[in-house]
C-alpha beads as a LAMMPS data file, in Angstrom:
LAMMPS data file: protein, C-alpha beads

101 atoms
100 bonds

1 atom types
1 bond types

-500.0 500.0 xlo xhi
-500.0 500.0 ylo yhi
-500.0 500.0 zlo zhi

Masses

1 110.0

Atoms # bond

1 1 1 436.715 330.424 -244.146
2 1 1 434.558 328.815 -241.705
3 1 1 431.728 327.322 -241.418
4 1 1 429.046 325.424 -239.263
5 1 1 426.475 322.940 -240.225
6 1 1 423.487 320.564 -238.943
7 1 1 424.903 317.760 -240.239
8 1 1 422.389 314.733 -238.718
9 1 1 424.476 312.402 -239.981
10 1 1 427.027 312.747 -237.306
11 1 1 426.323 310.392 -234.235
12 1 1 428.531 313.561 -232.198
13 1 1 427.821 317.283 -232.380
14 1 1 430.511 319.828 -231.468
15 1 1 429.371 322.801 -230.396
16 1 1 431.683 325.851 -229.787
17 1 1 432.070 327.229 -226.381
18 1 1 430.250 330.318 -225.603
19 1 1 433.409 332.160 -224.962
20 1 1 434.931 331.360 -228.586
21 1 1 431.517 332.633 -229.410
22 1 1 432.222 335.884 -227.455
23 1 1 435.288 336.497 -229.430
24 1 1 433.741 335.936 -233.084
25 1 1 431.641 338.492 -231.901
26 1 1 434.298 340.893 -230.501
27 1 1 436.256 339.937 -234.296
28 1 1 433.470 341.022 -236.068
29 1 1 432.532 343.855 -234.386
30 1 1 436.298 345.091 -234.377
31 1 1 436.158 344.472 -238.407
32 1 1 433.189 347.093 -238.482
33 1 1 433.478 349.323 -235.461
34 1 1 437.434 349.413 -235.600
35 1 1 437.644 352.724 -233.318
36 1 1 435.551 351.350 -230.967
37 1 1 437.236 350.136 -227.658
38 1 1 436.050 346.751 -227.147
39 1 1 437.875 346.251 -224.221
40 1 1 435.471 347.548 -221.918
41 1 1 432.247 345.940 -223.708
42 1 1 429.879 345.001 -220.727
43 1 1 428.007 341.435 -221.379
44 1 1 424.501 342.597 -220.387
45 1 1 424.027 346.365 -221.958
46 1 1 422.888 346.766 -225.354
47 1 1 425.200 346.864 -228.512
48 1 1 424.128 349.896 -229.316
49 1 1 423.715 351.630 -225.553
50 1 1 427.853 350.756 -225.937
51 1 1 428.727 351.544 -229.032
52 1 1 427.689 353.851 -231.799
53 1 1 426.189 350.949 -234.350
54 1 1 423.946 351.802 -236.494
55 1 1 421.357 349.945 -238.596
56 1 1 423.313 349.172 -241.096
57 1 1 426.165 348.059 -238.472
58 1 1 423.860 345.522 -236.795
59 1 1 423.162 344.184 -240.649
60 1 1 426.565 344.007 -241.555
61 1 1 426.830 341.853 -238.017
62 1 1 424.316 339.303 -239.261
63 1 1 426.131 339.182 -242.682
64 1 1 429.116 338.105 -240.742
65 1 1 427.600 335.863 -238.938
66 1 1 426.271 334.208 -242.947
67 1 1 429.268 334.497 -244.026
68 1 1 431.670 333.481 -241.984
69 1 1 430.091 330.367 -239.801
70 1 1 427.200 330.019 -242.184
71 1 1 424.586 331.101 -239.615
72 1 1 421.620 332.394 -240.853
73 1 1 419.913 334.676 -238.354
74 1 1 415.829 335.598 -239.564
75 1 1 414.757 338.763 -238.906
76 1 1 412.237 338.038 -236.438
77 1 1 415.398 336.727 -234.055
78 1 1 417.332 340.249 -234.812
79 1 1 415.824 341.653 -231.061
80 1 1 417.990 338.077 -229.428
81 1 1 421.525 339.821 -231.014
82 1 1 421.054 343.034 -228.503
83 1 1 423.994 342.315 -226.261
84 1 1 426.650 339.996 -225.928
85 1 1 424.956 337.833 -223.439
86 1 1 421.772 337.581 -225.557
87 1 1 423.919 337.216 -229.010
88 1 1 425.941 334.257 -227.083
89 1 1 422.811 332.378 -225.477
90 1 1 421.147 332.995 -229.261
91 1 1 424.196 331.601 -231.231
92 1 1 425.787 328.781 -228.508
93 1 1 422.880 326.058 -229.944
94 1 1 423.595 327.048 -233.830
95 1 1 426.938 326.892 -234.125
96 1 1 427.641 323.197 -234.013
97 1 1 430.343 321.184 -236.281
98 1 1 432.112 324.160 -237.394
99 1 1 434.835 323.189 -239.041
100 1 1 437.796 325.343 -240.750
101 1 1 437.047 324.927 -244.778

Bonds

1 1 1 2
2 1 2 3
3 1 3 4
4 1 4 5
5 1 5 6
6 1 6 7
7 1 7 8
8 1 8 9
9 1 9 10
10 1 10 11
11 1 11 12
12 1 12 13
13 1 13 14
14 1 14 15
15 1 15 16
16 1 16 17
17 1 17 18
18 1 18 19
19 1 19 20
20 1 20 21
21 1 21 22
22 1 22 23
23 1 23 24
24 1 24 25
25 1 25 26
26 1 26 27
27 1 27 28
28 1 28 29
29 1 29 30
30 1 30 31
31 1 31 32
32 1 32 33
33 1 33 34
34 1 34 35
35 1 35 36
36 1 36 37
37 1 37 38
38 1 38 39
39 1 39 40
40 1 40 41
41 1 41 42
42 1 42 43
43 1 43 44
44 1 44 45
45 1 45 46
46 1 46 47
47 1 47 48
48 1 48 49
49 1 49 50
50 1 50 51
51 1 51 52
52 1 52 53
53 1 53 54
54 1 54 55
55 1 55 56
56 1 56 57
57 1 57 58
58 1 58 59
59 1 59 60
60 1 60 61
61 1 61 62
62 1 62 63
63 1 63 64
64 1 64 65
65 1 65 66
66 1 66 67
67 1 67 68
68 1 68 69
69 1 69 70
70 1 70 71
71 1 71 72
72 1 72 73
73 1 73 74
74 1 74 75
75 1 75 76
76 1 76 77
77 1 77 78
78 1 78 79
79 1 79 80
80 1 80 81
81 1 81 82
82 1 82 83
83 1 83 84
84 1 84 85
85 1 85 86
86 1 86 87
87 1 87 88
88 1 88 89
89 1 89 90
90 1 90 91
91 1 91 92
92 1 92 93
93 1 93 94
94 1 94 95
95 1 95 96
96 1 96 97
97 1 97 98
98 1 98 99
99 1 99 100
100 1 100 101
């Protein structure tokens, strides 16, 4: 398991790279899409213009997200997980310190 943390102790943050970002996305989608081709996933169009998520997909996203890397997403901030490039610029500042546990 991983996870990621706001630890203010630490005099250094780490902060994962947007394109490790880009693949915990592409691993979680594949875990609940898995016959959707993800090769051809285009950064700027809409999740759901791409793939056939529903609701309950885009949930189970989030949940991932809690679950694995301890990011908590609030609902209000849902809209900011509509495409790659939106989910990447949204996540990139709250993943920091993640660490394998």
């Amino acid at each position: 398991m991983t996870a990621c943390g706001n630890k203010r102790s630490r005099k250094w943050r780490i902060r994962v790279a947007p394109e490790e970002i880009r693949n915990v996305i592409i691993d979680i989608l594949t875990d609940i899409a898995p016959d959707e081709d993800l090769t051809s996933l285009k950064d700027e169009i809409d999740f759901r213009e791409q793939l056939e998520l529903d609701s309950m997909d885009f949930l189970d996203i989030v949940m991932e997200l809690r679950k694995r890397y301890s990011v908590n997403v609030p609902e209000e901030d849902y809209p900011q997980l509509a495409s790659m490039a939106s989910t990447v610029t949204y996540l990139t500042p709250k993943m920091v310190d993640c660490v394998a546990s």
